[in-house]
C-alpha distance (Angstrom), angle and dihedral (degrees) to the residues before:
residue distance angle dihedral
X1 . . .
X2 3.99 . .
X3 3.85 88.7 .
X4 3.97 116.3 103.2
X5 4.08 85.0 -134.9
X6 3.58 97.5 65.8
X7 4.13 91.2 58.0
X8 4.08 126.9 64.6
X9 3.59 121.1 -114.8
X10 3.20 119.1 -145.0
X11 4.10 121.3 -156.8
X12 3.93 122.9 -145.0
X13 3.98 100.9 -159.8
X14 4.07 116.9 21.7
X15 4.31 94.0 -147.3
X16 3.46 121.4 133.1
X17 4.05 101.9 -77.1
X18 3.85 92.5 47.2
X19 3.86 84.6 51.5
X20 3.59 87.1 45.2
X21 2.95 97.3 65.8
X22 4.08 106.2 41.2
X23 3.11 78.2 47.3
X24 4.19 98.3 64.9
X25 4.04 90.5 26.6
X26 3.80 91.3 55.2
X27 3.75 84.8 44.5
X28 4.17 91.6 50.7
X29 3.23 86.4 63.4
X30 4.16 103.6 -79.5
X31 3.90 110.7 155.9
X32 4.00 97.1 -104.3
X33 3.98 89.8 -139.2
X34 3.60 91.5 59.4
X35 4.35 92.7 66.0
X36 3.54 108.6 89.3
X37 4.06 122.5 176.8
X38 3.65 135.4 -170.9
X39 4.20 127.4 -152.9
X40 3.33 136.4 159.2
X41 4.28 83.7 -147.7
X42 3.76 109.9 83.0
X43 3.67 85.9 -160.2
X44 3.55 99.0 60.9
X45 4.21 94.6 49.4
X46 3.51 83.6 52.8
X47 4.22 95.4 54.7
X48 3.93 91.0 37.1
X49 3.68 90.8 56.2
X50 3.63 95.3 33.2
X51 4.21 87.8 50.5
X52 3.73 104.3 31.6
X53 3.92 98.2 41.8
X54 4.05 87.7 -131.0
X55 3.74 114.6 161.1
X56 3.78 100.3 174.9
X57 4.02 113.2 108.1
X58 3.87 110.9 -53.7
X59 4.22 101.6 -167.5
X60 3.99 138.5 176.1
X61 4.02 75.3 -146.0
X62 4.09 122.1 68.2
X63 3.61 91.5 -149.0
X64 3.77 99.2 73.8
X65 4.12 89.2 38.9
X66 3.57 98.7 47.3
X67 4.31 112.1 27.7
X68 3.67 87.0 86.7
X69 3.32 111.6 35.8
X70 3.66 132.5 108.4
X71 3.55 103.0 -160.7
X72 3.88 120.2 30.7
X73 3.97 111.9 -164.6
X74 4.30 108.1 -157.7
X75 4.12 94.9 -145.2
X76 3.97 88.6 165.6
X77 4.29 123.9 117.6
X78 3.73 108.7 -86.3
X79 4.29 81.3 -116.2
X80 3.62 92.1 63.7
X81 3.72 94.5 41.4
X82 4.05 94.9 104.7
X83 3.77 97.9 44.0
X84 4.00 85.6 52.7
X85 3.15 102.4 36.5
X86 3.76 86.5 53.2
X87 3.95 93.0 55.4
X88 3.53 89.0 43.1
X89 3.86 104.6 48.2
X90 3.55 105.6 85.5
X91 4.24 91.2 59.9
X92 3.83 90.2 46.9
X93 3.66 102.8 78.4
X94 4.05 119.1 118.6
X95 3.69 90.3 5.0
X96 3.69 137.6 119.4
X97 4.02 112.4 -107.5
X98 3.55 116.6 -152.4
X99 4.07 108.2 -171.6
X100 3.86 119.7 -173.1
X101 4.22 90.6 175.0
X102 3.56 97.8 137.7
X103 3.89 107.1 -126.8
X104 3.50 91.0 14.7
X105 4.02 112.9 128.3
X106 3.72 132.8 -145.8
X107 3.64 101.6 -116.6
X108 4.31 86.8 48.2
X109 3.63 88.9 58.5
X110 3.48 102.1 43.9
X111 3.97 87.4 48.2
X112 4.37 93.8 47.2
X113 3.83 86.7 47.3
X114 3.89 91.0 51.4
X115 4.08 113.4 -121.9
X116 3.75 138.8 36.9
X117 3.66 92.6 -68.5
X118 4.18 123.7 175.9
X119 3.99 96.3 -97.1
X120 3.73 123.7 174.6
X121 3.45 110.5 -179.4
X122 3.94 118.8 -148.4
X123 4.43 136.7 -160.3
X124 3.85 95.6 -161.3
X125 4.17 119.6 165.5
X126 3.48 142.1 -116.0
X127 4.17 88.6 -115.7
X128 3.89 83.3 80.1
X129 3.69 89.1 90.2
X130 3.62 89.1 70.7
X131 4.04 97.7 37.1
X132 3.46 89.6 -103.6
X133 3.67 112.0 102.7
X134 3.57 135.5 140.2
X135 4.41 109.6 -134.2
X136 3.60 128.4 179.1
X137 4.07 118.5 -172.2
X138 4.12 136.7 -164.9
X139 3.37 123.6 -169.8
X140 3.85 142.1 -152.4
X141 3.69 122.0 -113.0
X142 4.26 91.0 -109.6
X143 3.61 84.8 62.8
X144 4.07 115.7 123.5
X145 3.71 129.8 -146.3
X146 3.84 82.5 -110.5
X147 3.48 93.5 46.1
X148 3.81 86.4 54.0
X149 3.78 98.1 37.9
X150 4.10 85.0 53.4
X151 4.22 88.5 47.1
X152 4.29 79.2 58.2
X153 3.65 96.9 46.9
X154 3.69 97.8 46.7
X155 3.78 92.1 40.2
X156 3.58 99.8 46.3
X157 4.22 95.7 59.8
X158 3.70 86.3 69.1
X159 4.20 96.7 57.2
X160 3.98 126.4 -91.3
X161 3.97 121.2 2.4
X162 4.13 123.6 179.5
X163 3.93 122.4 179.8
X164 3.79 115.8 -128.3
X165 4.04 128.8 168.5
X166 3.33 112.6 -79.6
X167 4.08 91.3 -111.6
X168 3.75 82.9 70.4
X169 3.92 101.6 55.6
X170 4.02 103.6 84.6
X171 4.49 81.9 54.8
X172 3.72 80.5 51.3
X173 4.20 95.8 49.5
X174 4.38 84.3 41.4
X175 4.01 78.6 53.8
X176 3.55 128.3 36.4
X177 3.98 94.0 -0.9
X178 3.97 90.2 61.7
X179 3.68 95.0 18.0
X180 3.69 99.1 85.6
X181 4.38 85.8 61.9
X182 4.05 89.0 50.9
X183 4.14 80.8 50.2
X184 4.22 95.0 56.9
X185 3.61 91.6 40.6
X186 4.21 94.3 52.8
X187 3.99 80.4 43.4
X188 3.83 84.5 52.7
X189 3.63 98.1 46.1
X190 4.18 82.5 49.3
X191 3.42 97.0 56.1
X192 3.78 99.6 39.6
X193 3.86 85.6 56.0
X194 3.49 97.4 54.8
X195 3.93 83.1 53.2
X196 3.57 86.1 53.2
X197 3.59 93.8 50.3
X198 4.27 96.4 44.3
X199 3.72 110.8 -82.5
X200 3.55 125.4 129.7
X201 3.86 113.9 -107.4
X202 4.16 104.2 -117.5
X203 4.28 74.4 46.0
X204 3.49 95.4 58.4
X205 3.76 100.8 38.2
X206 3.85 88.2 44.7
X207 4.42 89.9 52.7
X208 4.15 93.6 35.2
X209 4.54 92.3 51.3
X210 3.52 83.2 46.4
X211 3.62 104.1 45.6
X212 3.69 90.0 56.3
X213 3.50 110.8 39.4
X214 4.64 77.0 49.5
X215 3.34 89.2 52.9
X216 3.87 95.6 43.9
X217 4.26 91.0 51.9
X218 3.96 82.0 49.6
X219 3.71 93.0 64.7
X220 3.62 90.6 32.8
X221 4.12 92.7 62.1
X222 3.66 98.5 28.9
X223 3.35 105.7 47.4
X224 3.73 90.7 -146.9
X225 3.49 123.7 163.3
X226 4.23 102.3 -104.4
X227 3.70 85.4 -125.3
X228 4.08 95.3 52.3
X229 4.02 84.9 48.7
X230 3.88 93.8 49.5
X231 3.77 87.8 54.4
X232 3.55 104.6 50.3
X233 3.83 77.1 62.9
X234 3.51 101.7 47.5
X235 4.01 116.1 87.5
X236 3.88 117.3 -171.0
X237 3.15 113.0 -110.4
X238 3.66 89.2 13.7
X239 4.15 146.7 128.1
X240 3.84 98.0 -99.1
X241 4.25 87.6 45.9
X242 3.40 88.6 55.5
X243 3.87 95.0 44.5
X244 4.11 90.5 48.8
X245 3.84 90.5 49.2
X246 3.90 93.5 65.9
X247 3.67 90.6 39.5
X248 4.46 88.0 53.7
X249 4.25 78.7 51.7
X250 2.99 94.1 53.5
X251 3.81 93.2 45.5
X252 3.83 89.0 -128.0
X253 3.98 90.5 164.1
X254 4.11 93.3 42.9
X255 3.88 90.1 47.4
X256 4.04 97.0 42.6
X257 3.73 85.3 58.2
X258 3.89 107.6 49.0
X259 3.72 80.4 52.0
X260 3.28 93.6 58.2
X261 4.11 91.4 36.6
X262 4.19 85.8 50.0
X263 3.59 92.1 53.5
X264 3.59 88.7 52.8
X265 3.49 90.6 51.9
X266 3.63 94.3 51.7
X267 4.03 88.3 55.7
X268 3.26 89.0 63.6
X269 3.79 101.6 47.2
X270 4.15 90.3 46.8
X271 4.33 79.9 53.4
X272 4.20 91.0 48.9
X273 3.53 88.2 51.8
X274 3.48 105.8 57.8
């Protein structure tokens, strides 16, 4: 009875990462009538069911979502954590609370949901709606080895997941929370070059999506350092040198990672708040 797909799982906020996520669990093989999921939008029950292929109890009411369940995950926006958290805090007793409220600490959830609960807060990404996310996790100190080995199995249907300290998890929201936005912007600026330079647009968009996500699966085989990669490419003299030296004037590397650093900052800010 150790394995995640024996208990329900019960979803606080049906938008598109919590059905993201039923959505890739049901497909790894989680029993689709064990995913429950509680909103107060009619609409969004109807898309996470509709999406995910859940047919556990989908409810305007937490009660019915949430009695049963094993695991509740809080999918809601860090601003309406209190007035859900509220609703939901008499069904979240002796369970195991899985938060992905950006910004949103530990110790703040444990305190809105009324006790010293087992909380294990979580910065997944929006590329878990094709399987391919990128999820890092902290937990609480009343946190089991089940508890953690269920965390895993949940996380790692929607792509890649690392634990980190919990200090770490508004760098990880600046990074791979935010990151995948920086990604179809460069993919933008690729394809609007290529326009610039003659191609056709469907051309461009076609060579830029696949020159990343190539370049990406590179990296992710090799191992190489990015830098090690980027020269192998680089001629003297050559097309791609004289491509990186606008980018280095335009202080493409310096700029990609204040965004990222800003967006860190902003974590933390939307966590102060609260």
């Amino acid at each position: 009875m150790d394995d995640l797909k024996f208990h329900t799982i019960g979803f606080v906020g049906a938008g598109k990462m919590a059905t993201a996520i039923a959505k890739c669990v049901i497909a790894d093989g989680h029993p689709a009538d064990k995913v429950n999921a509680y909103d107060v939008s009619a609409a969004a029950l109807v898309e996470f069911t509709e999406a995910s292929r859940a047919r556990g109890v989908v409810a305007h009411d937490p009660g019915p979502a949430l009695e049963n369940a094993a695991v509740v995950v809080l999918a809601v926006k860090p601003q309406n954590a209190h007035e859900a958290l509220a609703m939901c805090k008499p069904f979240l007793k002796g369970k195991l609370i899985i938060s992905i409220m950006a910004g949103v600490s530990v110790a703040k959830v444990a305190e809105m949901s009324g006790g010293e609960l087992r909380v294990v807060r979580v910065m997944p990404n929006i590329a878990a709606l094709v399987g391919a996310g990128a999820s890092a996790f902290a937990i609480a100190e009343k946190v089991t080895a089940i508890d953690r080995m269920w965390v895993k199995q949940l996380l790692g249907a929607v792509g890649d997941i690392c634990e980190v300290k919990e200090s770490m998890l508004d760098a990880v929201t600046g990074l791979s929370g935010s990151g995948p936005a920086y990604v179809f912007e460069f993919v933008q600026a690729l394809a609007f070059g290529g326009v610039w330079a003659g191609l056709p647009r469907d051309v461009a968009l076609k060579l830029a999506v696949q020159t990343v996500l190539g370049s990406a699966q590179m990296l992710h085989e090799t191992m190489e350092h990015p830098a090690v990669l980027r020269d192998q490419v680089t001629s003297p003299g050559g097309t791609t040198a004289a491509g990186l030296a606008v980018l280095e004037k335009a202080a493409f590397c310096g700029a990609v990672a204040e965004a990222v650093f800003k967006a860190a900052e902003r974590s933390r800010e939307l966590g102060r708040a609260l």
